[in-house]
C-alpha positions, 0 to 999 in steps of 0.5 A: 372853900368851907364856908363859916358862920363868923366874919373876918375882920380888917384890923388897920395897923397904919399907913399901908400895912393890915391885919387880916383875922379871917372867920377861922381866928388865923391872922393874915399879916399883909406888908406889915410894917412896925420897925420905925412906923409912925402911924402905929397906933399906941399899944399895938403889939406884933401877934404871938401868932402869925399864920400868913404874911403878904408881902408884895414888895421891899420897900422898908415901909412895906418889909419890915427891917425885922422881918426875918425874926418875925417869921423865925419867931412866928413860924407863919406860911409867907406868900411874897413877891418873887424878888423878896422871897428870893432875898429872904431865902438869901439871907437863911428863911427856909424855903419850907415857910413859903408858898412860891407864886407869881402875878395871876396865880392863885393858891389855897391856904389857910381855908383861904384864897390868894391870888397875886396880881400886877402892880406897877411901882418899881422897889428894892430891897435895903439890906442890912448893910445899907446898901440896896439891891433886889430890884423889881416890879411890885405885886397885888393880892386878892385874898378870898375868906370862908365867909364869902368876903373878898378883899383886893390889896392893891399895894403900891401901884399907879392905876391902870387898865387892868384894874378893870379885868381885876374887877371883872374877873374876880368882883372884889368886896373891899378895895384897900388902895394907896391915895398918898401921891407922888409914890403911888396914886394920889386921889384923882387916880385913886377915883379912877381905880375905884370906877375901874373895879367897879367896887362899893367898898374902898379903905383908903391908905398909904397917906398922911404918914409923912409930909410928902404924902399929901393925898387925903382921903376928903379929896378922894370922896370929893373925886367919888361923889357921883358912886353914890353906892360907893362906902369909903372906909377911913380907918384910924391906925388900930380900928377895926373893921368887921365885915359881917355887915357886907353881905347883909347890906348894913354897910 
């Protein structure tokens, strides 16, 4: 990849959805989530311009219930888990928008590197007419930018194994993963995952949005105390982060 002498930059949009602005000024949107969020933060509104979405499964609070005009208004490129482009192409997005792949895979776009990785929580898709179908298995990202900065978005998943291969195998920079409990890991598993990836950056997410996600982001540092090189990043719902400081050690 070409590289650039701008940053990217991790806009939190809330709960478990991010905007990605990469060195280049094209904006990644990963499993955005605005239709009834409400951890949106005041007066944020959907970019006129959409260069990628990531989806890695259909939960409604990962695939937004108007997802379908924001990629006809948009015209974005869209990198999804098989199971929810499949129903994206069913109900009438042109096969065109996409870029098919599968968990280990790695595809170039946008002067960017995805790869999409296993994750283990078990989703559907609620269709228009309240029923639910589209069953599957969701998905992770790696995302790699031209500034060198590689983020891994674990989506909703419990911890596992291979979390230890993910580091290995691609060293992310930042790890953005789910403390919430009961739906995905909770704290103690999200410690677990972070020593499994061996990473010094951590944005925790998918908690507090609702009472049933008790996991907070003090007992996940309470679990972490011993990496001392570790950098927990609480985002609030609308803050930014930019990454220029990662290379350079000011973090």
């Amino acid at each position: 990849m070409t590289m650039s002498t701008q940053h990217a930059q991790i806009l939190f949009i809330g709960h478990a959805s991010f905007q990605l602005t990469t060195p280049e000024g094209k904006i990644i949107l990963i499993d955005p989530w605005f239709t009834g969020n409400p951890a949106l933060p005041a007066g944020y509104t959907i970019p006129e311009k959409i260069d990628l979405i990531l989806l890695t499964h259909g939960h409604r609070d990962h695939l937004d219930a108007k997802i379908m005009d924001i990629i006809r208004n948009s015209s974005p490129k869209v990198i999804a888990n098989p199971i929810v482009r499949l129903f994206l192409l069913e109900n009438g997005i042109p096969e065109s928008v996409f870029e098919p792949m599968n968990a280990g895979g790695t595809v170039s776009v946008l002067n960017t590197k995805v790869t999409m990785t296993n994750a283990f929580h078990f989703a559907q898709v609620y269709l228009p007419d309240g029923k639910i179908g589209y069953t599957h298995a969701s998905n992770g990202f790696i995302v790699w930018m031209s500034d060198d900065t590689s983020v891994y978005y674990a989506g909703d998943t419990s911890v596992f194994g291979d979390m230890a291969l993910i580091g290995e195998i691609y060293e992310p920079d930042i790890a953005i993963l789910p403390i919430g409990d009961r739906f995905t890991m909770g704290p103690l598993e999200a410690a677990f995952a972070t020593r499994l990836l061996k990473v010094r950056h951590v944005i925790p997410c998918h908690y507090g949005t609702m009472p049933t996600l008790t996991g907070t982001p003090e007992r996940f540092k309470e679990l972490t105390e011993d990496l001392g090189r570790l950098q927990i990043h609480v985002m609030k719902p609308g803050e930014t982060l930019d990454t220029a400081g990662l290379k350079s050690g000011n973090w």
